[in-house]
N, C-alpha and C positions, 0 to 999 in steps of 0.2 A: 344498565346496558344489557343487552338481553344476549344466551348464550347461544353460540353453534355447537353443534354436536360433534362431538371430533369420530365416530362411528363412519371408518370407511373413509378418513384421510387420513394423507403421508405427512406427517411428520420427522423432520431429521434431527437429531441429535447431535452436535458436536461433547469431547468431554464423556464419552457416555459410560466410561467404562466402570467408572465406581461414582462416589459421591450423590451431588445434584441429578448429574447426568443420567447416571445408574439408572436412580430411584423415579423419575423423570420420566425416564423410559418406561418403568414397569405400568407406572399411572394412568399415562398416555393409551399404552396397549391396554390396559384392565378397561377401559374407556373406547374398545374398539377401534382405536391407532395403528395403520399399520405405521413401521419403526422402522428409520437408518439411522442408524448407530455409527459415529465416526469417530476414532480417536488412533493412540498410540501403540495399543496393545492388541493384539488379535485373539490371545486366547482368550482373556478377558472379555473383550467383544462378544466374541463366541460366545462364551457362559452367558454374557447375558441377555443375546438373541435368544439363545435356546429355554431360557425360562421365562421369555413373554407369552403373551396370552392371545395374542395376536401376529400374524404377517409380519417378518422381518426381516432385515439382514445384517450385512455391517460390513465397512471398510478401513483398513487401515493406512490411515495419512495425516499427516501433518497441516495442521489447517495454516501455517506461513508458506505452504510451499502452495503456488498459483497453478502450478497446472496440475497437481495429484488434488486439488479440491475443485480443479473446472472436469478432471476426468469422473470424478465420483461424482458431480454433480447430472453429469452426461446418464453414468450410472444407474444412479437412481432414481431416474425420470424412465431408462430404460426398464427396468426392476419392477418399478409399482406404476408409469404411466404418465405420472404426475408428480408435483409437490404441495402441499397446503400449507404445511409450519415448518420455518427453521429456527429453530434456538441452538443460540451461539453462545456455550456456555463454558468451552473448554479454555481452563487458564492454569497457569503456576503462580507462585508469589513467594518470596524472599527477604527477608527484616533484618533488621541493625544498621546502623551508623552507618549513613550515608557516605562519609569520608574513608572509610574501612572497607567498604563495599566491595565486591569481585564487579567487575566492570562486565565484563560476559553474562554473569548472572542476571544484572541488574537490565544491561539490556534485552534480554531475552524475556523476562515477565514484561515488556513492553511490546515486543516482538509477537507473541503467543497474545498478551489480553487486545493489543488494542493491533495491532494490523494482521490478527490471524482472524478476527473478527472482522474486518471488511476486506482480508479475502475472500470467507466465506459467505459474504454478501454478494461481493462481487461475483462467486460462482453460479449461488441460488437466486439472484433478482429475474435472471431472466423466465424460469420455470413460475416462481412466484407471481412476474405478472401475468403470466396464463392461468391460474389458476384463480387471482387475484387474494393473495394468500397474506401468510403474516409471516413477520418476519421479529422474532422476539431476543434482545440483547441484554444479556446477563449484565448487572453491575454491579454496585454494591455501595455500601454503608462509606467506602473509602471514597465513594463518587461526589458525597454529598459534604462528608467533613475529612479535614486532611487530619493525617496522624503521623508523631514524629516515630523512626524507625522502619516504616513503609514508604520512603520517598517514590520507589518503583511501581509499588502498586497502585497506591494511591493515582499517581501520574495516567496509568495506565486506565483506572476505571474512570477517572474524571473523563479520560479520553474518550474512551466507548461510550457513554452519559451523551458526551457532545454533538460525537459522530452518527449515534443516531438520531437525533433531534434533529439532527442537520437533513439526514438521510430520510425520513418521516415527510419531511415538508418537498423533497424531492418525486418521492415517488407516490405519494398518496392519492394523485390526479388519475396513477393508471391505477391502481385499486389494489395496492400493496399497502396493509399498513404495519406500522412499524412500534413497537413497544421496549419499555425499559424496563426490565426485573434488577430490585434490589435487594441483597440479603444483606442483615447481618453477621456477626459469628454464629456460624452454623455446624452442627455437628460433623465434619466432616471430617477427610483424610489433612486436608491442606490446613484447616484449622487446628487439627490433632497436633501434625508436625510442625507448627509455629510455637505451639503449646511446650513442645520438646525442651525449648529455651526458657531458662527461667526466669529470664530478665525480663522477654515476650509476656511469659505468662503473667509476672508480675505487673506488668503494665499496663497490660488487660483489662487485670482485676479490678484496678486505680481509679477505671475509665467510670463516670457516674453511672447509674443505674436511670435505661436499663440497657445503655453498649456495653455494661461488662457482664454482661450474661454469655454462657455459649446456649444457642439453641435446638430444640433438635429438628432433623432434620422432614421429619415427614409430615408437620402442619405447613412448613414453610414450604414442602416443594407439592402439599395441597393448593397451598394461595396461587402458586405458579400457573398449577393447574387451570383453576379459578378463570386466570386471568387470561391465558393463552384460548379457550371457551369467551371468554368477552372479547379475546381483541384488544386488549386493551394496551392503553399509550405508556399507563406507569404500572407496575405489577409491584407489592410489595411484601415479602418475605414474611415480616414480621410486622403488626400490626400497628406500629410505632414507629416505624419509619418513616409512613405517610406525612407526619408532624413535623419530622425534621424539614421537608422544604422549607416550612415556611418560615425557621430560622439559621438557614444554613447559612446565609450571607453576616451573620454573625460570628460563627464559628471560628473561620481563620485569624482572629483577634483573640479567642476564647483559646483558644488551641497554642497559640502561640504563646501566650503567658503561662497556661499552666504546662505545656510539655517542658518550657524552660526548666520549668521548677521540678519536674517530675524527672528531666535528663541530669540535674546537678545532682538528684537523688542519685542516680544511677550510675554515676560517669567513672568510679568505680571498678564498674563492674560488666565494663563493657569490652574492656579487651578478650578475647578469644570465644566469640559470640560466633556460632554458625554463621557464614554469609552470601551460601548459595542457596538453591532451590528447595523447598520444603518441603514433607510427604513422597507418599508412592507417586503420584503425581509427578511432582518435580525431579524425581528419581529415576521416571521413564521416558520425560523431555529429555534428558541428561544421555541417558542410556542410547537411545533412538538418533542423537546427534552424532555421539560416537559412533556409533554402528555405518552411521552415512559419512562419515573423516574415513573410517578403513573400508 
């Protein structure tokens, strides 16, 4: 598939403040991007507007909240003129024992991956089909095989997985189209503080090779790159993922047998296990709620 040049289009950013996002951002602008940067943090944002290479800005919102992501969307059409890409890549995520679980928490990585994600659709489709642009949806390794101890995440990327499929075959008539990026463990913040747990980590480890690798972070948010330049329908992080399609309707049989055996290992050692939100990440979703209660 042959590539566009992202030289002198708007791409936005959800998530952007560190991580995927961050790095995502700097790639895009080294690549003549201009960049909206949207997440939780504004000084953060800042920093990382002011060391792209390119035209930028940044706003600070909530992508669950409808009318601060249709205001920025107004925004940043106002800003740069136009839109060309949006990737929608800001999430939290939270682990352990579903029955143990904070119920606030668990909702909330549902809240943030899967309907903060077609808020932000729902803002940017309409700029999108003016420009006839892409619209690219983070998911992940959790989209394709379920894993015991991520009931919330899992749920939530299967969700976005579906939701754009869905969403692809909607709008691809007026000349939006629509892709799915997966990563696996990736070097990041969210994957660092999962790691925190050692029960997490241990589990990890267990996982056959090569999902118990962590990866780092700047081949996998080249591939993104890559993909977001082609357009393309399925974006894949790490070079192995691609494979998993084609036996992922196998998995939740595989999965189910062995997490058994891998939870009786564990069960142990599972009382007083972290069971909110993980990373700086999860720590500024957290932060940002409270702020919006007082």
């Amino acid at each position: 598939m042959s590539r566009v040049s992202l030289e002198g289009q708007v791409a936005v950013v959800t998530g952007a403040a560190r991580g995927v996002g961050e790095l995502l951002a700097r790639k895009l602008s080294a690549r003549g991007a201009k960049v909206a940067l949207v997440g939780l943090e504004p000084d953060a944002l800042k920093q990382v507007s002011e060391r792209l290479h390119s035209e930028s800005d940044h706003w600070h919102a909530d992508v669950t909240d409808h009318e601060a992501m249709a205001r920025v969307a107004r925004e940043v059409k106002e800003r740069f003129g136009k839109v060309d890409i949006v990737v929608a890549n800001a999430g939290v995520a939270s682990g352990g024992p579903f029955v143990d679980s904070d119920p606030v928490a668990w909702r909330r990585v549902i809240e943030v991956n899967l309907i903060g994600s077609a808020v932000t659709a729902r803002a940017f489709l309409p700029v999108l089909m003016e420009s006839r642009g892409y619209l690219l949806q983070i998911a992940s390794l959790a989209a394709i095989t379920p894993a015991p101890m991520m009931t919330a995440y899992c749920a939530s990327k299967s969700g976005v997985e579906a939701y754009a499929h869905s969403l692809r075959a909607e709008v691809g008539h007026k000349g939006v189209r629509v892709g799915v990026g997966y990563l696996s463990w990736t070097d990041t913040d969210m994957v660092r503080g999962a790691d925190q747990d050692d029960v997490m980590r241990e589990l990890r480890q267990r996982l056959p090779w090569p999902s118990n690798k962590t990866y780092p972070l700047g081949p996998a948010v080249d591939r993104i790159v890559a993909g977001i330049e082609r357009r393309a329908g399925h974006v894949y992080g790490q070079w192995w993922l691609r494979g998993m399609q084609g036996v992922r309707g196998y998995l939740p049989t595989v999965i189910g047998t062995v997490g058994q055996r891998e939870m009786r290992r564990f069960a142990d050692r599972l009382d007083g296990m972290r069971i909110g939100l993980v990373g700086a990440g999860g720590a500024a979703d957290e932060q940002e709620r409270t702020t919006r209660r007082n």
